[in-house]
N, C-alpha and C positions, 0 to 999 in steps of 0.2 A: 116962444116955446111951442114945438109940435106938440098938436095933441093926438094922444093915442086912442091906438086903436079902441073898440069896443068890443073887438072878439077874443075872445081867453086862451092862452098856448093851448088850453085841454081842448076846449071847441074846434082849436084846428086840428090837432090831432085824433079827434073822432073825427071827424069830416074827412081827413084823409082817409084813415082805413076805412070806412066807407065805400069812399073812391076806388081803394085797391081791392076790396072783396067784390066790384061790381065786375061782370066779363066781360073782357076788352074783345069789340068789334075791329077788325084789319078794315083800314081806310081804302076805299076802294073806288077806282074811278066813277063819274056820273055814268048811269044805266040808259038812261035817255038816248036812242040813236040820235046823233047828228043830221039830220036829215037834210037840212037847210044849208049847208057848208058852200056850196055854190048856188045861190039863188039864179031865179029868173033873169034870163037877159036876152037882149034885142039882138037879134042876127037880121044883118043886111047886105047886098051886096050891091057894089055901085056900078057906075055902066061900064066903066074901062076896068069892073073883074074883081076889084078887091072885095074883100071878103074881111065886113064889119061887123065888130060885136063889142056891144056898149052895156056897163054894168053901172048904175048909180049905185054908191056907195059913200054915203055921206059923212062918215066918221070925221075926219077929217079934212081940211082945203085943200086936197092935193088933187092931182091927176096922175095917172101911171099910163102909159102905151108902150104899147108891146107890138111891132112887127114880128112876124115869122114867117120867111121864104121857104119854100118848099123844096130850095135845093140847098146842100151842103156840102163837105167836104169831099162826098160820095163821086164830087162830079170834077172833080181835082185832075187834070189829066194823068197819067201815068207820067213821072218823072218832073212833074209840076206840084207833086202836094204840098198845100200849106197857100193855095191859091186861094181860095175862099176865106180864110181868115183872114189872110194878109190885105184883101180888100177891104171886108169889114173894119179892119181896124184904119185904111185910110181913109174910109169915108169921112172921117172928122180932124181931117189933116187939109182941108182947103176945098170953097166951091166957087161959086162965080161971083159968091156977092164978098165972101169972107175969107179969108186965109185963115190956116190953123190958127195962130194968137189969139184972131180976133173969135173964132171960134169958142176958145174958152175964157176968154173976157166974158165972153154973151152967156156964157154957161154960167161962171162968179156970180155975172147982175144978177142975173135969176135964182141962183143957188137952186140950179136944175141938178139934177143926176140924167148921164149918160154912159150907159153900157154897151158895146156891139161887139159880136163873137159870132164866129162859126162855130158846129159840132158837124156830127158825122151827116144828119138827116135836114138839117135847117141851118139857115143865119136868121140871127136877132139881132133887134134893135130895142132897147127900154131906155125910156125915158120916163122922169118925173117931171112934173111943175108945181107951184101952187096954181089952184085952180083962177087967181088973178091973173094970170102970164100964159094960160093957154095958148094964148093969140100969137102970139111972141114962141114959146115952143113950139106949132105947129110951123112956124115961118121959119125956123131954125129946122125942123127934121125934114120935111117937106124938101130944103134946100138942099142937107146931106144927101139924100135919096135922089132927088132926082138932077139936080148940079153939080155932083160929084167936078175936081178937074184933076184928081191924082197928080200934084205934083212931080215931077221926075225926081227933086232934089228931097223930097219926102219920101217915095217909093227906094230909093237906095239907101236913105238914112235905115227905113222901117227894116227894111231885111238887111241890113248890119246887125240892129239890134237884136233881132228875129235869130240869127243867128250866132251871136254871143250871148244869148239866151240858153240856149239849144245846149251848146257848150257848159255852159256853166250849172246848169242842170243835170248834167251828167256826171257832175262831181258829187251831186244829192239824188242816191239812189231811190231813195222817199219819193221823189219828183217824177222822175220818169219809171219806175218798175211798172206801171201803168201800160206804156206808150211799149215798150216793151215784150210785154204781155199779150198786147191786140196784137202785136204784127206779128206773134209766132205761132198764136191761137186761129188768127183772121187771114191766113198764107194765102196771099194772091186774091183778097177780097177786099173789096172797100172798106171794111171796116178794120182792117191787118194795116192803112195807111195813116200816119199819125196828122191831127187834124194841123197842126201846127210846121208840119210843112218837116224838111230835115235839111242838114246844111249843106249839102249836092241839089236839092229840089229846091229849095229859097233860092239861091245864085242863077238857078234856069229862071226865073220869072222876070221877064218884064213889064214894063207898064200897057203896053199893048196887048198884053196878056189881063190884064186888072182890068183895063176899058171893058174887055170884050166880055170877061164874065158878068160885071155889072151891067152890060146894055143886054146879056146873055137872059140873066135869072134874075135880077133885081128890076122886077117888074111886077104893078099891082095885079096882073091875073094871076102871079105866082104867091100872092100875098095875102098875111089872114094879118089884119089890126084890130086890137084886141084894147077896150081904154074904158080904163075902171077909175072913178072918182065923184068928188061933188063936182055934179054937172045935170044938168036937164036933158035928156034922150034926145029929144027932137033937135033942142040946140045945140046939141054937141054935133048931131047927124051931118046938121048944116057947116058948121064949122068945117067939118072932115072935109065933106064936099068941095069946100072952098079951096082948102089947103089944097085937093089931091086928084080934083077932079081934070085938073088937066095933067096930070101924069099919061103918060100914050101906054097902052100895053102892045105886046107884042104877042107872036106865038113862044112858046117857052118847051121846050125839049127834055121833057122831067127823065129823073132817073131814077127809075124804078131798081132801088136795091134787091137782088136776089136772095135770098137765105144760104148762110152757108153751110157744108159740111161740117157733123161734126167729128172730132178727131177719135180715131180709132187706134188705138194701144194706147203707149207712154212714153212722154216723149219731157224730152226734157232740155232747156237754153239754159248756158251757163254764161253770163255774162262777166269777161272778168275786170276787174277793179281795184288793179296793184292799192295797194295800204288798205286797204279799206280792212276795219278789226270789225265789222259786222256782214250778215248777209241777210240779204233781203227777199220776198220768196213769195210767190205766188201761183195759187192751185188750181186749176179748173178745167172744164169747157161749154159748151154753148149751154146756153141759159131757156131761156122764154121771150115771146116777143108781149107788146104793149096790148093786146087782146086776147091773151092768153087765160082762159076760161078759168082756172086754177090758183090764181094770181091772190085770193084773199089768204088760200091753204098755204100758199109757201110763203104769204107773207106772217101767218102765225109762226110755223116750222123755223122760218128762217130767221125769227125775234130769237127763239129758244138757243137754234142751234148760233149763230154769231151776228146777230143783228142789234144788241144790246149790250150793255157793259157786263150786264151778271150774266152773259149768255153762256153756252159752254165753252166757245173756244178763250174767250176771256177767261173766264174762271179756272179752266184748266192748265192751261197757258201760262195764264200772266198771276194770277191770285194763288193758285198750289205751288205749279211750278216752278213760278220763277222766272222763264224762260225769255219773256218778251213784255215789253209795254203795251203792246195793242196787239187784239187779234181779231179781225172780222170776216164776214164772207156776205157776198151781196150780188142779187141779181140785177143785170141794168138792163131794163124794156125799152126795145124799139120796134118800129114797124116790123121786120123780124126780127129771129130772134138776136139777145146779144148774150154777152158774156156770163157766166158764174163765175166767180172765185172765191178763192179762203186766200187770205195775204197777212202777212207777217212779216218781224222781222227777231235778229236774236246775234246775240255776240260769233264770232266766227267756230268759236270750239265749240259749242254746242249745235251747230247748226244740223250734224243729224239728227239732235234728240228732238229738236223741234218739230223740224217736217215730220220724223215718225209719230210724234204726237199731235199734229194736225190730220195726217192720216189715219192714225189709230181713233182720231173723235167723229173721222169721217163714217169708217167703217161702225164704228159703235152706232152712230146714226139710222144706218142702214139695218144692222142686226135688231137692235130693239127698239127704236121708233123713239117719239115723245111722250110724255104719259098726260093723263088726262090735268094731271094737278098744274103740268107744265103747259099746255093748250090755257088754262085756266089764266094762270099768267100773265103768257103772250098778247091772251086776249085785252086783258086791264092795260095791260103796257100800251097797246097800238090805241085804245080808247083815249088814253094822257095824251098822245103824242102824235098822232094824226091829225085831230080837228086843229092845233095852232098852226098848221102848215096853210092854213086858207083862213087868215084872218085880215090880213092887209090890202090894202087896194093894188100893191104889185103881187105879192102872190097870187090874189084874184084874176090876175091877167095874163100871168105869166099859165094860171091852170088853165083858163078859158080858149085862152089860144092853139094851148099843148092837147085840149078835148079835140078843138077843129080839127087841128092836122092829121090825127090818129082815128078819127072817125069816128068819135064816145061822143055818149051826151054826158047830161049830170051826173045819172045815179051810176056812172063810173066812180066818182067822187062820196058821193051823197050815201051812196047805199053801204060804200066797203065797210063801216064797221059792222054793219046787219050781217053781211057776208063773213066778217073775221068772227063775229058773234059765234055763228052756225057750225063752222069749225070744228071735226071730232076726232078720233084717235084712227081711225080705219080712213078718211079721209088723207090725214097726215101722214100716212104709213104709206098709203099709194104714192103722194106726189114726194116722197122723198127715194122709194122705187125709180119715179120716172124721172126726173130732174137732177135730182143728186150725183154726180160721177162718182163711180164705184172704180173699174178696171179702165178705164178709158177717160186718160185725162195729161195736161201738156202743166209742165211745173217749168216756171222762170225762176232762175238761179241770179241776186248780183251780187257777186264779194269777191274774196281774194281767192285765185283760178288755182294757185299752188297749193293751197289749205281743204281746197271742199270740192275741184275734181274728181277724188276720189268716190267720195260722198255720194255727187249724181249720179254716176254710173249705177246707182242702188236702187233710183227711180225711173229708169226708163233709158231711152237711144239718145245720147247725148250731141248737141250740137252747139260748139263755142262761136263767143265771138269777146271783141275786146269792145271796153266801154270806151276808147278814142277813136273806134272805128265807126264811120259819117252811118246815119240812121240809127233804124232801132231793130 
C-alpha cells in the first residue's frame, strides 16, 4: 500500500496562491558576455606555406580538420563552371594507393566523416577521427590532397550525375530559386555563376581541365588547416609536419573577387514552370561584405525584421495572413559584398498579395524603424542562439579557419554579443537607411508563366526565361 502524502489538499492550495500572487520574472537569456567562444589557439606556418592553427579541445576523443583553399568557384573559367566543385568532390573517388571503394571501406573502419565542397570564395575539406586514428586519417587526407589520379571512368560518371542533378532540381523550385537569384542579381560577376557548374558547363570539362586546377590552386601555400580536438599542440604540430611536409607548393595565381555593382531600378526574372500551383519569389540586392563595421546592427535589425520565426515577415506572412509557410530575409558576407534578400514562397493565386505584402513589411521597415522593446528582443534571441554555433570541435574549426581567410581574429566572434548588446534605435534606423533596398531592387519570379506574367510587370522590367532552359 502507497503511503501518502503528508501535505493537506488546503496546504497545497495555499501554497499555490501564493505562487500566483508572487510577480512573474520573463525568463531571459544569461547576461554574461560570451567572451571565451573561440579560445586561444596556436597559429603556425610551415615551410612549403601552409598556414596551421591548432585548437585543444578536449571534450571529447575526436579530431576535426578543416582545410580551406583560397580559391573557389570564382576561378571557374568562363563556360567551365562547376570546375572547382566537380574536383572537390573527385578527390575521393581514387589516389595512388586507393581506389574509390577502398576509399570508403578506410572511411567504414574508422567511422571518419568526410566532407569536400566548393563555394564561391574557398574549397574545403573536413574531416573527423577519433583521436586513436589520427595517424591513419592524416595518411588518408594527405593521400586525397596530394595523390589525387581522377579517374577518367569517375570523372564522366561524376558529371552524368552532376548533371541529372541540375535537372531534377529544377523540377524543386525550393532548390534552385537560389542559383537563380545570384545570376540575375550577380550579371556577369563571379558570383552571378552557380557554384555547381550548369548542364552546358558540366559537358565542357574534362579531366585535363580537373588535373590542372588541382596542380593549379590545391596547394599548401594556398592553404589554411585548421584541427581542433583531444590532442597535444606540439604533437599534433609534428604529426601535421609528417603528414604534409612534403607536399611541394607552387606559385598560386589568386583571384581577387572585385565587388559588384549594385542594381539600379527594378527589375525583375520570371522563371517559368508549366504546372507548377505555387510561386516562389525572391527580393533584393547587394548586401555587406564579412568586415562590414555594422554587421552586429543589422544583425539585431535583421532578427526582428526576418531572421527569426516571430519575426515580421513570418508573422505577417505566414501567422496573420495566411499566405506562406516560410518567410525569411538574410544577409550572406563575403570578402565583398554578397547578397540581401527577402524569399518566399505562396500558392499561385495569391502570388500578388504576397510580394505586395513582403514589399509593404519592407517599406514599413524603412518608414518606422524597430522600436526599442523590439532591439530588446532581438538582442536575448541572438544571446540563446549564438554561443551554440561554437561549441563543437568542428564548428571550432570550421570558425577558426573562416577567421584566417577573412583576416578577423577572435573578438570577431568573442565580442559580437557586446556589440549586439550596444545596439540602439537610431543605430538601427541608419543601417536599415543604408542596407535595406527601398527603390532599387531585382525580384526572381518561378511558377506558372501564364498565371503571374501579368503579375510582374507590376514590379519592375521583366525578363523571362523557361525552367528547361540549360543554366540559371
Amino acid at each position: 500500500m502507497k503511503k501518502r502524502s503528508s501535505i493537506s489538499k488546503l496546504a497545497v492550495a495555499s501554497l499555490l496562491a501564493v505562487a500566483c500572487a508572487l510577480p512573474v520574472e520573463p525568463l531571459l537569456a544569461d547576461t554574461t558576455p560570451p567572451s571565451q567562444l573561440v579560445p586561444e589557439y596556436t597559429r603556425v606556418e610551415l615551410r612549403n606555406g601552409l598556414t596551421l592553427l591548432l585548437l585543444e579541445h578536449h571534450e571529447l576523443p575526436l579530431v576535426d580538420f578543416e582545410f580551406v583553399f583560397r580559391t573557389g568557384s570564382a576561378a571557374d573559367p568562363p563556360g567551365q563552371e562547376g570546375l572547382a566543385d566537380l574536383t572537390m568532390a573527385l578527390l575521393r573517388k581514387g589516389t595512388r594507393r586507393f581506389n574509390s571503394e577502398q576509399i570508403a571501406e578506410e572511411l567504414d573502419f574508422l567511422g571518419a566523416q568526410l566532407n569536400l565542397w566548393a563555394s564561391y570564395e574557398m574549397c574545403t575539406v573536413h574531416a573527423q577521427f577519433l583521436a586513436k586514428d589520427v595517424d591513419a586519417g592524416l595518411g588518408l587526407i594527405s593521400d586525397l590532397l596530394m595523390q589525387p589520379t581522377f579517374p577518367e571512368d569517375e570523372v564522366r560518371k561524376r558529371i552524368d550525375l552532376s548533371v541529372d542533378s541540375i535537372v531534377e532540381d529544377k523540377d524543386n523550385p525550393r532548390r534552385v530559386i537560389g542559383s537563380y537569384f545570384s545570376s540575375f542579381l550577380f550579371r556577369g560577376h563571379p558570383f552571378g555563376r552557380p557554384v555547381g557548374g550548369t548542364e552546358e558547363s558540366l559537358r565542357a570539362i574534362s579531366r585535363g581541365d580537373i588535373l590542372r586546377f588541382h596542380t593549379s590552386y590545391l596547394r599548401p601555400n594556398n592553404a589554411i588547416l585548421a584541427v581542433v580536438g583531444d590532442f597535444d599542440t606540439d604533437d599534433m604540430r609534428g604529426r601535421i609536419e609528417s603528414a604534409f611536409g612534403g607536399w611541394e607548393s607552387r606559385a598560386v595565381s589568386r583571384t581577387d573577387v572585385a565587388a559588384a555593382e549594385p542594381i539600379e531600378g527594378q527589375h525583375v526574372l520570371l522563371v517559368d514552370k508549366p504546372g507548377s500551383a505555387q510561386t516562389y519569389f525572391r527580393i533584393g540586392n547587394l548586401g555587406v561584405d564579412k568586415r562590414n563595421p555594422d554587421a552586429a546592427v543589422l544583425d539585431v535589425v535583421n532578427t526582428v525584421f526576418g531572421g527569426r520565426f516571430t519575426s515580421w515577415l513570418t508573422n505577417e506572412m505566414r501567422t496573420k495572413a495566411g499566405l506562406t509557410y516560410n518567410a525569411h530575409s538574410r544577409f550572406i558576407e563575403r570578402s565583398v559584398p554578397g547578397p540581401f534578400y527577402i524569399s518566399s514562397f505562396t500558392q499561385t493565386e495569391t502570388t500578388e498579395k504576397t510580394i505586395d505584402l513582403a514589399l509593404e513589411l519592407l517599406e514599413r521597415l524603412h518608414r518606422r524603424g524597430i522600436t526599442q522593446e523590439e532591439i530588446d528582443s532581438a538582442k536575448n534571441y541572438i544571446r540563446g542562439q549564438f554561443p551554440p554555433r561554437y561549441e563543437t570541435a568542428g564548428e571550432l574549426a570550421s570558425a577558426i579557419a573562416e577567421l584566417e581567410f577573412y583576416g578577423l581574429d577572435r573578438s570577431y566572434v568573442n565580442d559580437h554579443t557586446l556589440k549586439t548588446d550596444a545596439v540602439t534605435v537610431e543605430q538601427a534606423r541608419a543601417a536599415i537607411e543604408k542596407y535595406y533596398p527601398r527603390e532599387d531592387r531585382v525580384l526572381v519570379m518561378i511558377g506558372e508563366a501564364k498565371d503571374i506574367a501579368s503579375v510582374a510587370t507590376k514590379y519592375g522590367v521583366v525578363r523571362q526565361k523557361k525552367s528547361s532552359d540549360p543554366g540559371f
